[in-house]
C-alpha positions as CSV (number, residue, x, y, z in Angstrom):
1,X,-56.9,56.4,33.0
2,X,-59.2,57.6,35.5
3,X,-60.5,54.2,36.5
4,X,-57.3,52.7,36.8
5,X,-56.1,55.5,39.4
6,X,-59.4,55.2,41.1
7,X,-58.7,51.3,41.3
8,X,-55.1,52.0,42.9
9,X,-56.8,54.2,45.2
10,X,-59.6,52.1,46.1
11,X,-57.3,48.7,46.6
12,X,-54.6,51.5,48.8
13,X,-57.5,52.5,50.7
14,X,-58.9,49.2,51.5
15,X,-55.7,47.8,53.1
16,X,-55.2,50.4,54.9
17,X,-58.4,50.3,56.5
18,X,-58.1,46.3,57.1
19,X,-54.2,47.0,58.5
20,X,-53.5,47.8,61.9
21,X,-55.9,46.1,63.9
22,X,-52.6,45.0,66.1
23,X,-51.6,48.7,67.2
24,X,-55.3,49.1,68.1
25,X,-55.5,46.3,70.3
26,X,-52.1,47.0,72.0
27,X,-53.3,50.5,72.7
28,X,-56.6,49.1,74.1
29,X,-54.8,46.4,76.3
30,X,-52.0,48.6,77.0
31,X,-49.4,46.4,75.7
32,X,-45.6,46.6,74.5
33,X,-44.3,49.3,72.4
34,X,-44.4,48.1,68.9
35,X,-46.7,45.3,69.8
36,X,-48.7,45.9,66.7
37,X,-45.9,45.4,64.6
38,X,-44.8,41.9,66.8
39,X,-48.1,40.7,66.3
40,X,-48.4,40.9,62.8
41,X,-44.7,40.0,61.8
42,X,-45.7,36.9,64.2
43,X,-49.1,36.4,62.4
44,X,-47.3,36.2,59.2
45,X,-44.4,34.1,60.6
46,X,-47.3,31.5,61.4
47,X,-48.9,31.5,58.2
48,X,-45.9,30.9,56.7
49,X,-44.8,27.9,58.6
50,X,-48.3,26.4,58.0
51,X,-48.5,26.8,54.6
52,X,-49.3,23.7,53.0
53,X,-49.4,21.6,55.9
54,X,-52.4,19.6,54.8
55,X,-55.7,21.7,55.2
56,X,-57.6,22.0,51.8
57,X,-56.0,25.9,51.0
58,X,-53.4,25.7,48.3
59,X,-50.1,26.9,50.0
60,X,-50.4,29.9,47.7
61,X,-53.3,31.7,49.9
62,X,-51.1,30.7,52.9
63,X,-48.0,32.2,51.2
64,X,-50.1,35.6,49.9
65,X,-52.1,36.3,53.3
66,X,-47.7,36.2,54.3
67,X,-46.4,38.6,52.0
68,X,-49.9,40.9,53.2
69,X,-48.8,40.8,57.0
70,X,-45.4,41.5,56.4
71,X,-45.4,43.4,53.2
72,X,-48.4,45.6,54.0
73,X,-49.5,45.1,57.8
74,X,-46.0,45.6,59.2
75,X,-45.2,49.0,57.6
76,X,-48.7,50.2,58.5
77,X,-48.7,49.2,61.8
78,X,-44.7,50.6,62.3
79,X,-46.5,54.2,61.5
80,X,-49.0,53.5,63.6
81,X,-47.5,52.0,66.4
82,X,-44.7,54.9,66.4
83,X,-47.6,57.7,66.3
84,X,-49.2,55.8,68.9
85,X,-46.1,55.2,71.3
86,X,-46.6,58.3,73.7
87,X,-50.3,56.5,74.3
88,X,-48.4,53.2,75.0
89,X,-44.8,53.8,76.4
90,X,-45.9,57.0,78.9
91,X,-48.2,55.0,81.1
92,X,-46.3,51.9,81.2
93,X,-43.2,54.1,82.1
94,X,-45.4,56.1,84.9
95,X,-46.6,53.2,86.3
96,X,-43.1,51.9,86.8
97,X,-41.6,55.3,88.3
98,X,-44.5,55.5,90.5
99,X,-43.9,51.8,91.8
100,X,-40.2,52.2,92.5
101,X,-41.1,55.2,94.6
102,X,-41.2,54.6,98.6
């Protein structure tokens, strides 16, 4: 029983740690709210539409690293993106209210 809880844990805490890596760059580059979460729904979008479109991977890795970015990546980076959104939506919106002034 132990081991099997340890092996939940240990496969939660692994994508988790590999999840994300879209809010991290929007916060670096300063980009849209929610950008993390439009980049992997669009990442997933595009391995979905290439599955099977002639490369040597079986359509079923294409159709699994899928239902990763938008079964697991998505939700993470929602959290993320919606903790993060006073880091990414204040300075855009100061920027903006500081332009508009004379």
């Amino acid at each position: 029983m132990v081991n099997y809880q340890l092996s939940v844990v240990s496969v939660v805490a692994f994508c988790l740690a590999i999840s994300g890596c879209g809010t991290v760059t929007n916060i670096q580059q300063s980009g849209p709210p929610y950008g993390g979460v439009r980049e992997a729904a669009a990442e997933g979008l595009s391995r979905a539409k290439s599955a099977g479109d002639g490369r040597c991977i079986p359509p079923f890795f294409d159709y699994l690293a899928t239902g990763y970015w938008w079964f697991i990546d998505v939700p993470v980076s929602t959290i993320a993106d919606t903790l993060t959104l006073p880091l990414t939506f204040l300075p855009r919106n100061a920027e903006s209210h500081s332009e508009s002034k004379p």
